[in-house]
C-alpha positions in Angstrom: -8.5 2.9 -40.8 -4.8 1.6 -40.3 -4.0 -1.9 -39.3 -1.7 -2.3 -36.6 1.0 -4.9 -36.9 0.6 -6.1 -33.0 -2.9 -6.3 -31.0 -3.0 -6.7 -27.3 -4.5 -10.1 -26.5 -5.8 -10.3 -22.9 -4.1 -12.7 -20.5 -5.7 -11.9 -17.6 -8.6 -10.3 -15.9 -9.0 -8.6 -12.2 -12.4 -6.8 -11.0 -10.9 -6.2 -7.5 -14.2 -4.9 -5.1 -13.4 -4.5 -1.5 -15.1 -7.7 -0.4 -12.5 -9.3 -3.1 -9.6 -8.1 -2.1 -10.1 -9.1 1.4 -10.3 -12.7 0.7 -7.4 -12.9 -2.2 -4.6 -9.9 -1.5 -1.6 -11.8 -0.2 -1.0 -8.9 2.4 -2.9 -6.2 3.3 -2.5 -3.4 5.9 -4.4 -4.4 9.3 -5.2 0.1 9.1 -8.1 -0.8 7.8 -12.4 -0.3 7.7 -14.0 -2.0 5.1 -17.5 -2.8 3.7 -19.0 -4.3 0.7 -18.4 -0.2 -0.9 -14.9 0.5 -0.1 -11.8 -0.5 1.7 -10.6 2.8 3.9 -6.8 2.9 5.1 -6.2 4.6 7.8 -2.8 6.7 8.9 -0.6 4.0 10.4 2.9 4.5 11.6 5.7 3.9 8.9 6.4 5.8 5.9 6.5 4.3 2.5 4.1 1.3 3.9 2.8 -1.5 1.9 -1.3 -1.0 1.6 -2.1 -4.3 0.3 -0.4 -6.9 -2.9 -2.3 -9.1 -5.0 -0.8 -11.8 -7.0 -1.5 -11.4 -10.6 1.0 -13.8 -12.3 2.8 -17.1 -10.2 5.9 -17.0 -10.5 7.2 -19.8 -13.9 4.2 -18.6 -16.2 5.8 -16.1 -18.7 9.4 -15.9 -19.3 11.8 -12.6 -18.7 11.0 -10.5 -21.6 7.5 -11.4 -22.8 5.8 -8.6 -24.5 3.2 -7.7 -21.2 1.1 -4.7 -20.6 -1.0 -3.9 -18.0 -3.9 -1.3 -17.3 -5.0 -0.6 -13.6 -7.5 1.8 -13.2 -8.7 2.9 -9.9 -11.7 4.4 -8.1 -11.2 6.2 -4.9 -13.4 8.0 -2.9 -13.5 11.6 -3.9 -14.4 13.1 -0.6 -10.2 11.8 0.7 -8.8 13.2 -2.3 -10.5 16.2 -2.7 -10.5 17.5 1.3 -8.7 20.3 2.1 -5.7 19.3 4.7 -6.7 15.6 3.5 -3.3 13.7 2.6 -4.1 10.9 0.5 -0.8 10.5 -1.6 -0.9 6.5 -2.8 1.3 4.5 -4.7 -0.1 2.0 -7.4 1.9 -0.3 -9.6 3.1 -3.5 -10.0 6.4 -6.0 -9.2 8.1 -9.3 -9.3 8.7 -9.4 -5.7 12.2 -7.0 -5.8 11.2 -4.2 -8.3 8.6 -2.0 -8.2 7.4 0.3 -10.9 4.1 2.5 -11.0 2.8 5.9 -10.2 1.7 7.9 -7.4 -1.2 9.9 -7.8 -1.6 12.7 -5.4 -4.6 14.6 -3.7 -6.4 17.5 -4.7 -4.2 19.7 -2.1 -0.9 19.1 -4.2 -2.0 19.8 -7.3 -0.2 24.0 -7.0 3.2 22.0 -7.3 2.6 18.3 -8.2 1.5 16.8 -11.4 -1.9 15.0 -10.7 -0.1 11.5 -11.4 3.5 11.0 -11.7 5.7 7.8 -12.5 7.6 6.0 -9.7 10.3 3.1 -9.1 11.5 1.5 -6.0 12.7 -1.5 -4.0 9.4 -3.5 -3.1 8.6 -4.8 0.3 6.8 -4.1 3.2 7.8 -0.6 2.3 9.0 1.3 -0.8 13.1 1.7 -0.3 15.2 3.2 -3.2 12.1 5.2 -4.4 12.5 7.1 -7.0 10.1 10.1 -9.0 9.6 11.0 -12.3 8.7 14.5 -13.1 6.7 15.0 -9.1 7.1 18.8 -9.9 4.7 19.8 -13.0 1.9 21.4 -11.8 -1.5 21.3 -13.8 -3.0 24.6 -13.4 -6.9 23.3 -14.3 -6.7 20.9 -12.1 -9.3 21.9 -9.4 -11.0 19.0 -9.1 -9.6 15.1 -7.2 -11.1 13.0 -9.8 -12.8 9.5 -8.7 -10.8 7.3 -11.4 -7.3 7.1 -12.3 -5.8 5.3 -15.5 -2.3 3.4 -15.3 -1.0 2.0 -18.4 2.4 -0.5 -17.7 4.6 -1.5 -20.6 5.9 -4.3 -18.5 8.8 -5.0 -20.7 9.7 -2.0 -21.9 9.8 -0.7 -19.0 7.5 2.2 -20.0 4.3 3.7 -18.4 1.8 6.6 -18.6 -1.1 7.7 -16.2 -4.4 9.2 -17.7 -6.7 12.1 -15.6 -10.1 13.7 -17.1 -8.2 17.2 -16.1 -8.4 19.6 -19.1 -10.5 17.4 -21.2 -7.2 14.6 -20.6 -4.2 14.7 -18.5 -1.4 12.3 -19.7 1.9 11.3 -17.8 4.6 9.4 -19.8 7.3 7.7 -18.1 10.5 5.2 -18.8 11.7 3.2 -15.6 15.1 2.3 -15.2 14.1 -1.0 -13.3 13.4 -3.9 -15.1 10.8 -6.6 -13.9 11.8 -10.1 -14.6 8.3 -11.9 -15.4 9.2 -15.5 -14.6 9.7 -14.3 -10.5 5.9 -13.5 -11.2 3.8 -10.1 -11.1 2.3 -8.9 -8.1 -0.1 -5.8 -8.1 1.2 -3.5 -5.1 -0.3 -0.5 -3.1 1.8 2.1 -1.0 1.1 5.0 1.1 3.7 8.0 1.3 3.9 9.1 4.8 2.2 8.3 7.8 -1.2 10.0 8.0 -2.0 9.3 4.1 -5.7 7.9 3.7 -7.3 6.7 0.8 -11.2 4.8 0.3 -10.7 2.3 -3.0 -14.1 1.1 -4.1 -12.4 -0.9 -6.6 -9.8 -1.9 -9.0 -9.7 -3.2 -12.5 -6.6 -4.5 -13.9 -6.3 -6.2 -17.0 -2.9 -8.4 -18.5 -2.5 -8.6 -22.0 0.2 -10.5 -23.8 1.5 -8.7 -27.4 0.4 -11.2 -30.1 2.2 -10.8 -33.1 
């Protein structure tokens, strides 16, 4: 087996359960139920709207350009997702507080037109302006299932990404932002709904930061 000339060396380490995030997310919506199982947001009244951020990085600990990736994988209750007439179209990634860049992964009811997970850029703040899609329009035609996790891989300094599904044995999503995060501002993960009535039960999210050594 091959040697690789760089190895991933993790920084940091998030195992985000509802309970958690209600005591350390820096916002989060007040469209809320939660129990020790699963944070539910509920349909609110603005489009775009800010779910709930998380500081990950202060702001002074890594310099503009360090070599950063970070994985975010999410589990969601199935039964939103999967419903039919359910809309449950969120937005995960991550920002330094003006750019954001991530993916939106969409439920089971979009799937005849809309890749399963797709990338996305935007202005951050309490909601998504400038937003930008990557590719919305590939349909997967085996995907008839919403799957409970979903994998997001961030280049940070690239600015690079892909999003992993179990549809078809493995469904991949590859995408180069055009916005660049600037580390030293900090890194913030960030969580957006699409439109109004969007849903979505998280049971928890893991997120680990890992610094290129080498």
């Amino acid at each position: 087996m091959g040697t690789s000339l760089f190895s991933q060396v993790a920084f940091k380490e998030y195992f985000m359960t509802p309970l958690w995030l209600e005591t350390h997310a820096s916002y989060i919506s007040s469209n809320r139920n939660t129990t020790a199982d699963q944070i539910t947001f509920n349909a609110g009244s603005l489009k775009r709207a800010a779910l709930l951020k998380v500081p990950l990085l202060a702001a002074g600990v890594l310099e503009d350009g360090t070599p950063l990736t970070v994985e975010i994988t999410v589990a969601n209750d199935v039964s939103i997702g999967q419903t039919p007439g359910s809309d449950s179209d969120i937005k995960y990634g991550v920002s330094d507080g003006n750019n954001f860049i991530g993916f939106e992964a969409v439920d089971r009811g979009n799937y005849p037109s809309w890749a399963p997970c797709s990338g996305a850029e935007a202005k951050s703040g309490n909601i998504l302006t400038a937003l930008k899609l990557f590719d919305k329009l590939f349909p997967l035609a085996s995907a008839s299932f919403y799957p409970d996790q979903f994998v997001f891989i961030l280049k940070v300094d690239q600015p690079w990404g892909s999003c992993f599904t179990p549809h078809g044995g493995g469904f991949i999503k590859t995408v180069e932002y055009t916005k660049q995060l600037h580390l030293s501002r900090g890194l913030t993960l960030e969580v957006y709904k699409t439109d109004v009535k969007e849903t979505v039960g998280i049971k928890h999210i893991t997120i680990t930061v890992m610094k290129t050594d080498g």
